[in-house]
C-alpha positions in Angstrom: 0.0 0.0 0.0 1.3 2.9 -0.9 1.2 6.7 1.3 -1.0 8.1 -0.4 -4.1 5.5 0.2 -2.8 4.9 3.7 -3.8 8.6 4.6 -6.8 7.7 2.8 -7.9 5.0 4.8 -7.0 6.7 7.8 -9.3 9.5 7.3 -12.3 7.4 6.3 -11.7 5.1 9.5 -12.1 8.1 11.5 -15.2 9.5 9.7 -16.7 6.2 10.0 -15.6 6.0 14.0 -17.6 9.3 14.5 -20.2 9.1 12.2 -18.9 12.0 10.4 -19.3 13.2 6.3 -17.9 16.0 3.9 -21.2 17.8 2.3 -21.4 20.5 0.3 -24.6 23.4 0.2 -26.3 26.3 1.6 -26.6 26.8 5.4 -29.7 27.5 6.6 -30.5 30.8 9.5 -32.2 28.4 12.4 -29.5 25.6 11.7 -27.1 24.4 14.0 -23.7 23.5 12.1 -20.1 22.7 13.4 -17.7 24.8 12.3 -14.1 23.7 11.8 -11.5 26.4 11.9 -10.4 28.8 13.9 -10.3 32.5 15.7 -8.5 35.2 13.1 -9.6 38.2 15.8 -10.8 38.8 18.9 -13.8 41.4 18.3 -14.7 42.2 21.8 -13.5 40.3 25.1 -15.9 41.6 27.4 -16.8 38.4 29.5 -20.8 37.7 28.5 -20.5 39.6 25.6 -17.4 38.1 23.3 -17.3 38.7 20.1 -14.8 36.9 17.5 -14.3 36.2 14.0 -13.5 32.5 12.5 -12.1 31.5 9.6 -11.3 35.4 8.5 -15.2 35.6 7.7 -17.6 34.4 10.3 -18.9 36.5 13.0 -19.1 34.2 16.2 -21.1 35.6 19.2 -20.0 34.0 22.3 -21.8 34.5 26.1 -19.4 33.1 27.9 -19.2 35.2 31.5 -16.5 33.6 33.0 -13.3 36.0 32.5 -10.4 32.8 33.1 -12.7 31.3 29.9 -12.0 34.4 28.5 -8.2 34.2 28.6 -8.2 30.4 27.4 -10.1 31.4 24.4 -7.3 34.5 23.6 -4.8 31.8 24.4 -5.8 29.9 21.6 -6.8 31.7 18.9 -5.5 30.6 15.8 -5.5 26.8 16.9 -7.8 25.1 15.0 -11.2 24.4 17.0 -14.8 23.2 16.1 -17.2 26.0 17.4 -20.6 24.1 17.6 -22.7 27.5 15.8 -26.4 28.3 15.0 -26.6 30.8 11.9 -28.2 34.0 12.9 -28.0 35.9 9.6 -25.6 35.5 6.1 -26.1 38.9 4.4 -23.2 40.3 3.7 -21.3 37.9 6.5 -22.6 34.9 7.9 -23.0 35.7 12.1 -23.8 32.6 14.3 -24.1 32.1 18.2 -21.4 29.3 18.9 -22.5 27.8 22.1 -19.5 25.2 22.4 -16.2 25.6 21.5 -13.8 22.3 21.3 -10.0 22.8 20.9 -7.7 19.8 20.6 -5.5 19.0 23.3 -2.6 21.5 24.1 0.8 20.7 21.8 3.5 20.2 24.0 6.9 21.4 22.4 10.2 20.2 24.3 13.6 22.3 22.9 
């Protein structure tokens, strides 16, 4: 087997372990959707009220009162996360309430 179907396989076992698929098409305001990326800015901090952006496009509105919360999420902008979303509006940007945020687990680097 060559690398470049082993990578293949890999990825489908783990789609198949989660139940996951790729799909393409129009979201829908109402609709819950996982979003995979992560935070290009920090909009506003304020703790209840935080306010990012994801992916350079998506306007994420976060309630999330808890200032040490807060920090975490600043700490790890630009990792990649899924932000669990619903889609409030996609005028001229798509803006979503993300009610769950999931980062992977913290990369350990030893010099």
């Amino acid at each position: 087997m060559d690398k470049s179907s082993e990578g293949t396989n890999q990825e489908k076992d783990f789609f198949e372990k989660f139940g996951l698929e790729v799909a393409t098409g129009e979201v829908e305001v109402g609709q819950t959707y996982p979003i995979y990326g992560m935070i290009t800015k920090l909009i506003s901090d304020v703790p209840g009220e935080v306010v990012c952006e994801i992916n350079f496009s998506i306007i994420a509105n976060m309630s999330i009162p808890d200032q040490e919360k807060v920090d975490t999420l600043k700490e790890r902008a630009f990792e990649p996360g899924i932000f669990v979303s619903t889609v409030k509006s996609k005028s001229e940007t798509i803006e979503v309430d993300c009610s769950t945020v999931v980062f992977g687990k913290k990369q350990k680097f030893h010099a």
